[in-house]
mmCIF file of the N, C-alpha and C atoms, coordinates in Angstrom:
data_MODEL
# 
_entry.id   MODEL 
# 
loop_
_atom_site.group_PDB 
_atom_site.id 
_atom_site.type_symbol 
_atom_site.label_atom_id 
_atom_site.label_alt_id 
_atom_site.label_comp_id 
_atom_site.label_asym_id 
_atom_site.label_entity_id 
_atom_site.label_seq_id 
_atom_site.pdbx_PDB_ins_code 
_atom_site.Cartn_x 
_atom_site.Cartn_y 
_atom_site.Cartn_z 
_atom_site.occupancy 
_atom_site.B_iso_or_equiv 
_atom_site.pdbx_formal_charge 
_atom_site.auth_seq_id 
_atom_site.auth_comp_id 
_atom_site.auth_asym_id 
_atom_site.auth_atom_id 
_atom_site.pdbx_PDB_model_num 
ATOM 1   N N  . UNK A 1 1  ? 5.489   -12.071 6.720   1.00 0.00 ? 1  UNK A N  1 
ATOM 2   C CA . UNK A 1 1  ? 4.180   -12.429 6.210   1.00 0.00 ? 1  UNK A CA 1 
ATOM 3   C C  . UNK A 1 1  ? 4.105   -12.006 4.750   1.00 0.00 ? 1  UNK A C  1 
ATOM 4   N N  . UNK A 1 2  ? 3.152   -12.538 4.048   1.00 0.00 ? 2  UNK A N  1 
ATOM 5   C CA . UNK A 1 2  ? 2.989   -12.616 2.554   1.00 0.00 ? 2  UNK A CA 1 
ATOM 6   C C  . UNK A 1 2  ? 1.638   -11.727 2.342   1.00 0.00 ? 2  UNK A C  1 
ATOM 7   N N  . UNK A 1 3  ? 1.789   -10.225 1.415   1.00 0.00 ? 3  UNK A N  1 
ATOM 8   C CA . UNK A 1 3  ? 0.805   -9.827  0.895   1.00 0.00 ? 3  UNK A CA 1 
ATOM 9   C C  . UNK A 1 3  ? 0.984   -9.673  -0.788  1.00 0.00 ? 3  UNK A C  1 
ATOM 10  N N  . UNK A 1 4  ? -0.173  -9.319  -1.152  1.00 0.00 ? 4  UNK A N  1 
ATOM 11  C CA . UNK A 1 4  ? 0.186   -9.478  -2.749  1.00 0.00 ? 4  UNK A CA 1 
ATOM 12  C C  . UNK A 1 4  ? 0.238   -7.886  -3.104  1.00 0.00 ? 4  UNK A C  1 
ATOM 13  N N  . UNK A 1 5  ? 1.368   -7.337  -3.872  1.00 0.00 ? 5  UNK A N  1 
ATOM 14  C CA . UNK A 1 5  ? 0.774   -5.803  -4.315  1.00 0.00 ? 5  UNK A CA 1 
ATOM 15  C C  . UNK A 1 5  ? 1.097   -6.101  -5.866  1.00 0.00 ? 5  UNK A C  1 
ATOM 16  N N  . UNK A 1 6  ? 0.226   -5.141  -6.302  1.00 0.00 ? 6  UNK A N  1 
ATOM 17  C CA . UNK A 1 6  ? -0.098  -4.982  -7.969  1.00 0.00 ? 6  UNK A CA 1 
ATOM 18  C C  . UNK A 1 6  ? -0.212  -6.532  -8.838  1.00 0.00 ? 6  UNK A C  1 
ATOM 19  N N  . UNK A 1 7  ? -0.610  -7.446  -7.755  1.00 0.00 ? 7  UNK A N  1 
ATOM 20  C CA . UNK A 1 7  ? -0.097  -8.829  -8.099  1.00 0.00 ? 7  UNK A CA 1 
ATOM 21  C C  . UNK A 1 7  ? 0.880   -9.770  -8.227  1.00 0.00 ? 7  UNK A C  1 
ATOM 22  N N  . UNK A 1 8  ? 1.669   -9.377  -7.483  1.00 0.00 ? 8  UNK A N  1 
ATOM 23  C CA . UNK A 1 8  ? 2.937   -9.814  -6.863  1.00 0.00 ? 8  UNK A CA 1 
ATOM 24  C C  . UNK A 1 8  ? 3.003   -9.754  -5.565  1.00 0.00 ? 8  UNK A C  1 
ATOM 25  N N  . UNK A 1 9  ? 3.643   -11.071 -5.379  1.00 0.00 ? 9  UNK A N  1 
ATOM 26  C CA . UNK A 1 9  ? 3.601   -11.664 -3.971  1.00 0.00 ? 9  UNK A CA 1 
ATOM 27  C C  . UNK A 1 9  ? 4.780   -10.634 -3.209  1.00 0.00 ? 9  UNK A C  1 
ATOM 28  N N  . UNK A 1 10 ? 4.688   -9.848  -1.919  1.00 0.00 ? 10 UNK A N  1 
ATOM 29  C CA . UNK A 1 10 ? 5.700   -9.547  -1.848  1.00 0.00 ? 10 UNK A CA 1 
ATOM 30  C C  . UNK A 1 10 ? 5.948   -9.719  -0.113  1.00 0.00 ? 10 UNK A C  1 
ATOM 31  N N  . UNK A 1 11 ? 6.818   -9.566  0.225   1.00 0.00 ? 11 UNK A N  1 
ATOM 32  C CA . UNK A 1 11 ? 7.040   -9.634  1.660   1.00 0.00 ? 11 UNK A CA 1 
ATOM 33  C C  . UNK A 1 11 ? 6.445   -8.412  2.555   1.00 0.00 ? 11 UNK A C  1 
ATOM 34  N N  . UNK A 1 12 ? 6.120   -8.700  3.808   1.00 0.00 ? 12 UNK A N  1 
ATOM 35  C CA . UNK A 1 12 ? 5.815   -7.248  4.770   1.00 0.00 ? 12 UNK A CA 1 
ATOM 36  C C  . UNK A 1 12 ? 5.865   -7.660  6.484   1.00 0.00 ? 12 UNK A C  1 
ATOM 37  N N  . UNK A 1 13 ? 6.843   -6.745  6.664   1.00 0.00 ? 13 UNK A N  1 
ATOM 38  C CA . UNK A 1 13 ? 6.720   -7.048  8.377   1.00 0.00 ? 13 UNK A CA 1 
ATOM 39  C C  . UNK A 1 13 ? 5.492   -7.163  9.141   1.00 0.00 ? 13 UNK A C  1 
ATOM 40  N N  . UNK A 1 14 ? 5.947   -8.014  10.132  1.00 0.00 ? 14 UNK A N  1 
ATOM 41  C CA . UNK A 1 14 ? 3.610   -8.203  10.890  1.00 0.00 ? 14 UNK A CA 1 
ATOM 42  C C  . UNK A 1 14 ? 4.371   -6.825  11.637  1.00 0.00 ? 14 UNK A C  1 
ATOM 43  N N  . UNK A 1 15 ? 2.483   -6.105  11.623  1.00 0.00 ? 15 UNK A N  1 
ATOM 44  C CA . UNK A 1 15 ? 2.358   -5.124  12.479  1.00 0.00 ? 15 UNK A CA 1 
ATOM 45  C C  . UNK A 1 15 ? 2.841   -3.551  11.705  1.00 0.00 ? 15 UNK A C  1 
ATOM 46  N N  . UNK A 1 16 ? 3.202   -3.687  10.350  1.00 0.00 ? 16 UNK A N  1 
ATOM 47  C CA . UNK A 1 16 ? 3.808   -2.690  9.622   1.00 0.00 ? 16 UNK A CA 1 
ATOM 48  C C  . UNK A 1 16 ? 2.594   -1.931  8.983   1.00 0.00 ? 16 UNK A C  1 
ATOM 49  N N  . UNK A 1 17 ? 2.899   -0.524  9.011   1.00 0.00 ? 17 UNK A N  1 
ATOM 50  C CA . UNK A 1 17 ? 1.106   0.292   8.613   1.00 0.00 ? 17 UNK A CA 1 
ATOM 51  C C  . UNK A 1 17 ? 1.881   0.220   6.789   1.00 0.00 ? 17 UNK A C  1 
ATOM 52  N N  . UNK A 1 18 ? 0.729   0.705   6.261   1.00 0.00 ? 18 UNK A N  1 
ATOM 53  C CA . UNK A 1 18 ? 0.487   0.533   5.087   1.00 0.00 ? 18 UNK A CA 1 
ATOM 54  C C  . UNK A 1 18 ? 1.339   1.967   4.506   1.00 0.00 ? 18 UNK A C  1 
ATOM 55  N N  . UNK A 1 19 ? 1.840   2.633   5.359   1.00 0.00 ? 19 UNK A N  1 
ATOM 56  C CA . UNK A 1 19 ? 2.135   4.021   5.163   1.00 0.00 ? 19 UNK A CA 1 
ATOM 57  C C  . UNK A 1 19 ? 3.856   3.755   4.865   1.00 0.00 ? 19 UNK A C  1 
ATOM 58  N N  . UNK A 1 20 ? 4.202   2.843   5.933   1.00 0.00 ? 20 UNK A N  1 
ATOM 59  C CA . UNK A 1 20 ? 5.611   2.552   6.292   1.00 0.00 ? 20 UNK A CA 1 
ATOM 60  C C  . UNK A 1 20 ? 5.998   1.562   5.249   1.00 0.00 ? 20 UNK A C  1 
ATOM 61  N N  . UNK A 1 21 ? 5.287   0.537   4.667   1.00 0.00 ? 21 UNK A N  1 
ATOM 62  C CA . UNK A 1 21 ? 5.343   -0.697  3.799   1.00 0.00 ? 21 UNK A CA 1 
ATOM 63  C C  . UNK A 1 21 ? 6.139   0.905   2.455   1.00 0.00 ? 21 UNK A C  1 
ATOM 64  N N  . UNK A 1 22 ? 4.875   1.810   2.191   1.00 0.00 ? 22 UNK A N  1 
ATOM 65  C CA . UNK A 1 22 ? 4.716   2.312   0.402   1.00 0.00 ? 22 UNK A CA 1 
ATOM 66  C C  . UNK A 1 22 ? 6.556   3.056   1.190   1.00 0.00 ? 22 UNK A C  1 
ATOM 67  N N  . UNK A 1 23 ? 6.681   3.828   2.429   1.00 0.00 ? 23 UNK A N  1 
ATOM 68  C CA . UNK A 1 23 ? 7.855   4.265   2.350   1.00 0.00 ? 23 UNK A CA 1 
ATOM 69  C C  . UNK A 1 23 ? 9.378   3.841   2.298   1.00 0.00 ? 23 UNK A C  1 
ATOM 70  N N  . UNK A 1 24 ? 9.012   1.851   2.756   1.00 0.00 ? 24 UNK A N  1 
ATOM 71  C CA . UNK A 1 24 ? 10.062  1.318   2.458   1.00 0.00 ? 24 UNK A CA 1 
ATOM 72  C C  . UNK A 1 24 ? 10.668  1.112   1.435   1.00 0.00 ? 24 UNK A C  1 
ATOM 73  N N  . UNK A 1 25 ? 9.566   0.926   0.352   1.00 0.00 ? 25 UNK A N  1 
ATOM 74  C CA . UNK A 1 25 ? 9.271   0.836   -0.983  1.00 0.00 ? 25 UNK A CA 1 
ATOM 75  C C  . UNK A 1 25 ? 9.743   1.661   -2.192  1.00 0.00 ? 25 UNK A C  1 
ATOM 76  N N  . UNK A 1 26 ? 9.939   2.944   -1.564  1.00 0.00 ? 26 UNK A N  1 
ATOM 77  C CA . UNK A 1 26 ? 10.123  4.194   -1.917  1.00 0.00 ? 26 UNK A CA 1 
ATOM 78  C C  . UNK A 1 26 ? 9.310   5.084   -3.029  1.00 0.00 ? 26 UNK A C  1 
ATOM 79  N N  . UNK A 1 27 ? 8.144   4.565   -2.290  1.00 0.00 ? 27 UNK A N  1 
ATOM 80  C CA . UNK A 1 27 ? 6.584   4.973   -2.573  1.00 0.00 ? 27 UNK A CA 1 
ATOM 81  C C  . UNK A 1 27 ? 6.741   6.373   -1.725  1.00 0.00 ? 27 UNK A C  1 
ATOM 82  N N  . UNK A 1 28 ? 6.030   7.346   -2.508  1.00 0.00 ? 28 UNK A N  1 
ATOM 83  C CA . UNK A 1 28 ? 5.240   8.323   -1.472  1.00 0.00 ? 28 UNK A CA 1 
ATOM 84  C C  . UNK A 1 28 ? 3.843   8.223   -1.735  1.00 0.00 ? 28 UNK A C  1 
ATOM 85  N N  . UNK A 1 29 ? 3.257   8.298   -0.166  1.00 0.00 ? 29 UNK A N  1 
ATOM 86  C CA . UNK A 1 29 ? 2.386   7.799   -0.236  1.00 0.00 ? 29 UNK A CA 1 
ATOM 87  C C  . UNK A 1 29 ? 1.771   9.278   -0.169  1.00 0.00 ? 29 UNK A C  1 
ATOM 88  N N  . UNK A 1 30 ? 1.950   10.583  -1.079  1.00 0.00 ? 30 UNK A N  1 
ATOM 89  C CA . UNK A 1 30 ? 1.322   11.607  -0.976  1.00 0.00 ? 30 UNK A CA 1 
ATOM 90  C C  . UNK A 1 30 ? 0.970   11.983  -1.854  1.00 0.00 ? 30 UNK A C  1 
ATOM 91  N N  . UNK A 1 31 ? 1.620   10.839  -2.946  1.00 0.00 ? 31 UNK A N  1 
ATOM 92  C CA . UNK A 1 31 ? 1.446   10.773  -4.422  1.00 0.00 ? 31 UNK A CA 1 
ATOM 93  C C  . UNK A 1 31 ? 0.972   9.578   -5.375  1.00 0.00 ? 31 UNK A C  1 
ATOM 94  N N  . UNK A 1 32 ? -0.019  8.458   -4.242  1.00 0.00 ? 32 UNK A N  1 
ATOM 95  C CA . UNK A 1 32 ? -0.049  7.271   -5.278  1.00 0.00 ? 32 UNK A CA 1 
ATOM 96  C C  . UNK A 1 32 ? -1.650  6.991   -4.190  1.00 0.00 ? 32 UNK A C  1 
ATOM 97  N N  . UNK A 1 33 ? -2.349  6.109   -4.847  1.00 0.00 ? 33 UNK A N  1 
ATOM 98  C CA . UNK A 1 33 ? -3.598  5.786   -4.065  1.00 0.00 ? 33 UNK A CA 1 
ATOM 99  C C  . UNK A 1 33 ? -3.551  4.435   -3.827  1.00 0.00 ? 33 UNK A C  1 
ATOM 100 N N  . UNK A 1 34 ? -4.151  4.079   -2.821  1.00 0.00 ? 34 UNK A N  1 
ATOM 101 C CA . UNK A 1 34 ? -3.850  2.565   -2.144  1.00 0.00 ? 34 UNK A CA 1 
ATOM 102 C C  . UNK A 1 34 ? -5.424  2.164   -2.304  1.00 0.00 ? 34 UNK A C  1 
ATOM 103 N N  . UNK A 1 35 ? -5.380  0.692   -2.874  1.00 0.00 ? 35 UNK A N  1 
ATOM 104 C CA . UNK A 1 35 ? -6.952  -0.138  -2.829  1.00 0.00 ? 35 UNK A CA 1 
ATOM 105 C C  . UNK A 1 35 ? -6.570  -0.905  -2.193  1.00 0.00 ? 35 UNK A C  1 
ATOM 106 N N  . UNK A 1 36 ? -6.922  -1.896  -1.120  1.00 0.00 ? 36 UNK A N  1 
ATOM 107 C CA . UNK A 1 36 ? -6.917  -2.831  0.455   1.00 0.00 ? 36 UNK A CA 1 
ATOM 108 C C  . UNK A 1 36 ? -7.924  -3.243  -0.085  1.00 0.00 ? 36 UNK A C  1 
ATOM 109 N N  . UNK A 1 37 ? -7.865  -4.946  -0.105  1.00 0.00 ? 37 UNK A N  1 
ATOM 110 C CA . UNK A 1 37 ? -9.334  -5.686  -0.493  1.00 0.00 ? 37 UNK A CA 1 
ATOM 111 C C  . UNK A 1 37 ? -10.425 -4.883  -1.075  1.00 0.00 ? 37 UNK A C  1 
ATOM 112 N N  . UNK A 1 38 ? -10.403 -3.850  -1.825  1.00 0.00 ? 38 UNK A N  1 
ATOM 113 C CA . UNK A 1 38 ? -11.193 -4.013  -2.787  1.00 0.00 ? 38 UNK A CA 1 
ATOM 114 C C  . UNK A 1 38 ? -11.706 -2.570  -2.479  1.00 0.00 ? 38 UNK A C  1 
ATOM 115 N N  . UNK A 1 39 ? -11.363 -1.578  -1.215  1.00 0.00 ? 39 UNK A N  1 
ATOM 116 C CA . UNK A 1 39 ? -11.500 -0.652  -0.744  1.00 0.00 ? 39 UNK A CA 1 
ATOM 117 C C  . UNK A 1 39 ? -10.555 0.489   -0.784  1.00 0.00 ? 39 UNK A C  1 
ATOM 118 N N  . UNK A 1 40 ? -10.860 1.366   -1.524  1.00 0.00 ? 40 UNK A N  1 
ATOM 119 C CA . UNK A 1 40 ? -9.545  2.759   -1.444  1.00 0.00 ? 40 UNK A CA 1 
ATOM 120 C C  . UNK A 1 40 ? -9.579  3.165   -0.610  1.00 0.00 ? 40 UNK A C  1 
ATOM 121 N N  . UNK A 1 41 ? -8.738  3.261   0.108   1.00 0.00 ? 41 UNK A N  1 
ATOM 122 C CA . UNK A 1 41 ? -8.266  4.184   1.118   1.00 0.00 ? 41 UNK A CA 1 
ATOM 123 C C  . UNK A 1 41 ? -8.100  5.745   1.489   1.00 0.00 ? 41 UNK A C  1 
ATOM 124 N N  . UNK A 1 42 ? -8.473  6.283   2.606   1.00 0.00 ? 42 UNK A N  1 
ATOM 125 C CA . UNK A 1 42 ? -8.031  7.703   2.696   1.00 0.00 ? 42 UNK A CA 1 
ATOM 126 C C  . UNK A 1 42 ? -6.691  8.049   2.678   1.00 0.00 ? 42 UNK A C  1 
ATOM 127 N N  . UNK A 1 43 ? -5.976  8.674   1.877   1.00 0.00 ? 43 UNK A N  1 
ATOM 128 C CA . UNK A 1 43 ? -4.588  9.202   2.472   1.00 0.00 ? 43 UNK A CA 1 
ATOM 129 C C  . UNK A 1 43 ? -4.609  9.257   4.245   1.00 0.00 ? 43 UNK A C  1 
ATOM 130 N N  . UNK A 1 44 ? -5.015  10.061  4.826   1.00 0.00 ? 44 UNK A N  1 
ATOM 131 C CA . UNK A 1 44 ? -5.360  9.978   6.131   1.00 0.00 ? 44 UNK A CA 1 
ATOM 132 C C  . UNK A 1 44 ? -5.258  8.380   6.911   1.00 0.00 ? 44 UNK A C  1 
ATOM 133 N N  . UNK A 1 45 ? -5.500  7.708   5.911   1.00 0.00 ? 45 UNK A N  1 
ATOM 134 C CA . UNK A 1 45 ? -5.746  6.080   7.133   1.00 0.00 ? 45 UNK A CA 1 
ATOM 135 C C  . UNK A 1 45 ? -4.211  5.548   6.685   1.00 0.00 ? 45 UNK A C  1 
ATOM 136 N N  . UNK A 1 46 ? -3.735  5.574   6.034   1.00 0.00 ? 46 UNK A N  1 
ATOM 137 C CA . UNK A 1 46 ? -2.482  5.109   5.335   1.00 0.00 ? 46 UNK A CA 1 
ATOM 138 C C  . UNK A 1 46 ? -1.750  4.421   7.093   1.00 0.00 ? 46 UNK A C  1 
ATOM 139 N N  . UNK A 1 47 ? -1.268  5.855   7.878   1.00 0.00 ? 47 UNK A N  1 
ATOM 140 C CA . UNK A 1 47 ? -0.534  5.390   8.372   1.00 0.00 ? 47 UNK A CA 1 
ATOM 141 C C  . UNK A 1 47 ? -1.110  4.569   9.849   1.00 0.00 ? 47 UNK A C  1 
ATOM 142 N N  . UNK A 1 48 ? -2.122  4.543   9.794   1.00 0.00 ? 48 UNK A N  1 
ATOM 143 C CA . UNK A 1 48 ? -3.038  3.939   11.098  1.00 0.00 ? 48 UNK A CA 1 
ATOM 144 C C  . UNK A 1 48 ? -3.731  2.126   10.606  1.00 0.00 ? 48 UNK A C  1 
ATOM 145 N N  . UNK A 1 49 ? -3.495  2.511   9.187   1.00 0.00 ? 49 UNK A N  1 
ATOM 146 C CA . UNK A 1 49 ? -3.974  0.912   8.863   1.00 0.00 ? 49 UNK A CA 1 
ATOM 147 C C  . UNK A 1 49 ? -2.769  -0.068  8.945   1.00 0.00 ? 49 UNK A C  1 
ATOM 148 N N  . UNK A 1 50 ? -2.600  -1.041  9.318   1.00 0.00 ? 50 UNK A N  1 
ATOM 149 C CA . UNK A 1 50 ? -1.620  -2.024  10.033  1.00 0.00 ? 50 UNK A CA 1 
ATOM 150 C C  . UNK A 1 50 ? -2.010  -3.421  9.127   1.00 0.00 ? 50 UNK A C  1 
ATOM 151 N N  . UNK A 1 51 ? -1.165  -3.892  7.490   1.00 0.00 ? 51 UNK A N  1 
ATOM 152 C CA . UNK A 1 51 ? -1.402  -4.869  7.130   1.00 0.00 ? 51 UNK A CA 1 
ATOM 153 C C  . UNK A 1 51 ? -1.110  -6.358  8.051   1.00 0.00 ? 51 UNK A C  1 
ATOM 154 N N  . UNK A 1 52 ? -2.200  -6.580  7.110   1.00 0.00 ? 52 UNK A N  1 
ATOM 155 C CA . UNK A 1 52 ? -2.725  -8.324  7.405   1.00 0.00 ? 52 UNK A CA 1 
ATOM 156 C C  . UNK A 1 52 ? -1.784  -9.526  6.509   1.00 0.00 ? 52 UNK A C  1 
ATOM 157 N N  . UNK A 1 53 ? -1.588  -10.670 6.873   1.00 0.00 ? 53 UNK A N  1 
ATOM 158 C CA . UNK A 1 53 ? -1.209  -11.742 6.160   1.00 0.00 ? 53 UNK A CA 1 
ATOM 159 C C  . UNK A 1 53 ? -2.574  -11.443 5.218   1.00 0.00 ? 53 UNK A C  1 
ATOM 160 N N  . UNK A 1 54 ? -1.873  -11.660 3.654   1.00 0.00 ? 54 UNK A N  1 
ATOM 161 C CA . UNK A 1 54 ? -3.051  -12.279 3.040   1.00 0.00 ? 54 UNK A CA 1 
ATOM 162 C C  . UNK A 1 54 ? -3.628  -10.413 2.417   1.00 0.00 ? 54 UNK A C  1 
ATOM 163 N N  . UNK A 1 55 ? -2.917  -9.731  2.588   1.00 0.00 ? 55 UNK A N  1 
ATOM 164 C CA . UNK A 1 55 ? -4.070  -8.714  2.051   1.00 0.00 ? 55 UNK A CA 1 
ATOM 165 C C  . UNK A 1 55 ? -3.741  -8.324  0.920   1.00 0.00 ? 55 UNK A C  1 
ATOM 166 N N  . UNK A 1 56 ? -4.778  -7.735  0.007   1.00 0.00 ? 56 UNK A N  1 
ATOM 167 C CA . UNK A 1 56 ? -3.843  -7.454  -1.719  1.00 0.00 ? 56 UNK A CA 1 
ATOM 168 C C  . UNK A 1 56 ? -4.210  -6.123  -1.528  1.00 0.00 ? 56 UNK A C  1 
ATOM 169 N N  . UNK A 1 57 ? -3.359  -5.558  -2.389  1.00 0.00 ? 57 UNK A N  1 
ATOM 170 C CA . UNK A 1 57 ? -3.155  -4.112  -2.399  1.00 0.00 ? 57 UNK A CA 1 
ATOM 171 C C  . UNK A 1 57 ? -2.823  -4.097  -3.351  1.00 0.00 ? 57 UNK A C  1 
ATOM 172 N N  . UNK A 1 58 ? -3.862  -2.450  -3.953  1.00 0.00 ? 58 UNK A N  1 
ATOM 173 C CA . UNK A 1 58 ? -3.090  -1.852  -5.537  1.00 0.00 ? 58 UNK A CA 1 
ATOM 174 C C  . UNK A 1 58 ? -2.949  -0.818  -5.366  1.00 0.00 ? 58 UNK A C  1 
ATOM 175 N N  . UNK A 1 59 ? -1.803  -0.432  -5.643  1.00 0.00 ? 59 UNK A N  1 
ATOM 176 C CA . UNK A 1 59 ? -1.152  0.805   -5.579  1.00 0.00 ? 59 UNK A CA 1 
ATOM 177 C C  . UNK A 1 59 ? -1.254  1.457   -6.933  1.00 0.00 ? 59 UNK A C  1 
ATOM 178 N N  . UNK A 1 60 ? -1.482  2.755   -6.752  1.00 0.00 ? 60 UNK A N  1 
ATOM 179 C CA . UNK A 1 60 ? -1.485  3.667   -8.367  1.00 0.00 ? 60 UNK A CA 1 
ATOM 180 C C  . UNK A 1 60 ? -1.160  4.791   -8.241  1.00 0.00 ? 60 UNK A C  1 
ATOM 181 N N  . UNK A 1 61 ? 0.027   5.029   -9.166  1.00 0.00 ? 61 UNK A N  1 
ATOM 182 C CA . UNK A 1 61 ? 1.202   5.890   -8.955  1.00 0.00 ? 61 UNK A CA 1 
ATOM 183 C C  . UNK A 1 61 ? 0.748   6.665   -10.038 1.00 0.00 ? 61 UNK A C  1 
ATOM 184 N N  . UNK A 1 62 ? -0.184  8.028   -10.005 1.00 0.00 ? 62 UNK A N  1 
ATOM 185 C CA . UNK A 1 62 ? -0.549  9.235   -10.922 1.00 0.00 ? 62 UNK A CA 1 
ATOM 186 C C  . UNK A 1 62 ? 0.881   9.773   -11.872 1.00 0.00 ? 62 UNK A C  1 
ATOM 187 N N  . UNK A 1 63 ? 1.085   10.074  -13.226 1.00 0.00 ? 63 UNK A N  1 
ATOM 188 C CA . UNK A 1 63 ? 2.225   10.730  -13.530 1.00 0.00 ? 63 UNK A CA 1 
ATOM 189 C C  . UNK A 1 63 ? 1.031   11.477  -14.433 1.00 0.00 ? 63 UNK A C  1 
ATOM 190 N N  . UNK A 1 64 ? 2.064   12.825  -14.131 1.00 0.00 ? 64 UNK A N  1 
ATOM 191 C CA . UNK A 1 64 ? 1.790   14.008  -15.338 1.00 0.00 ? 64 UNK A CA 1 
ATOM 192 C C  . UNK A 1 64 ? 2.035   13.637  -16.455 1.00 0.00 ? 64 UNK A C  1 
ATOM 193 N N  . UNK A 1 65 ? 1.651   14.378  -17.756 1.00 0.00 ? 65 UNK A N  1 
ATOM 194 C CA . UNK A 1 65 ? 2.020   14.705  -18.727 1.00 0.00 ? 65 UNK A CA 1 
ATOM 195 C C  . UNK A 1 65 ? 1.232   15.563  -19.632 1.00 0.00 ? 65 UNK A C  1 
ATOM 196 N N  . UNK A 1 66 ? 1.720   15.327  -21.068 1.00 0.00 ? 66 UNK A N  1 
ATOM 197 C CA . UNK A 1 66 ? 1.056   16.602  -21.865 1.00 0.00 ? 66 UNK A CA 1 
ATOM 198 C C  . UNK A 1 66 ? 1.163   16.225  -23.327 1.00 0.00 ? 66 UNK A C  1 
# 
C-alpha cells in the first residue's frame, strides 16, 4: 500500500504500526515526532497505531547543536 511521508510517496506493509514502518526506516522513533493526517502523535501510540492506505505522515527528526 501507498502512504506519503515528508511528501514522498513511499511504500508500507498493510497492517504495519507506525512504530515498525520509522524502525524499518531506521528512524528511532524515540527521537523524531510523527504528524498522521494532520494530528501529532503520542510517542506512546506509535506502536499501537496501524497505517492506512492513503495516510500522510511527517516525520521530524530534532538535531542538537550550538
Amino acid at each position: 500500500m501507498d502512504i506519503v511521508v515528508n511528501g514522498e510517496t513511499r511504500a508500507a506493509e498493510p497492517g504495519v504500526t507506525i512504530e515498525r514502518f520509522l524502525l524499518d526506516h531506521e528512524l528511532d522513533p524515540e527521537v523524531v515526532v510523527v504528524e498522521r493526517n494532520g494530528e501529532i502523535l503520542a510517542r506512546g501510540d506509535l506502536a499501537q497505531t496501524v497505517l492506512a492506505p492513503g495516510d500522510r505522515l511527517e516525520v521530524v527528526h530534532f538535531v542538537g547543536g550550538g
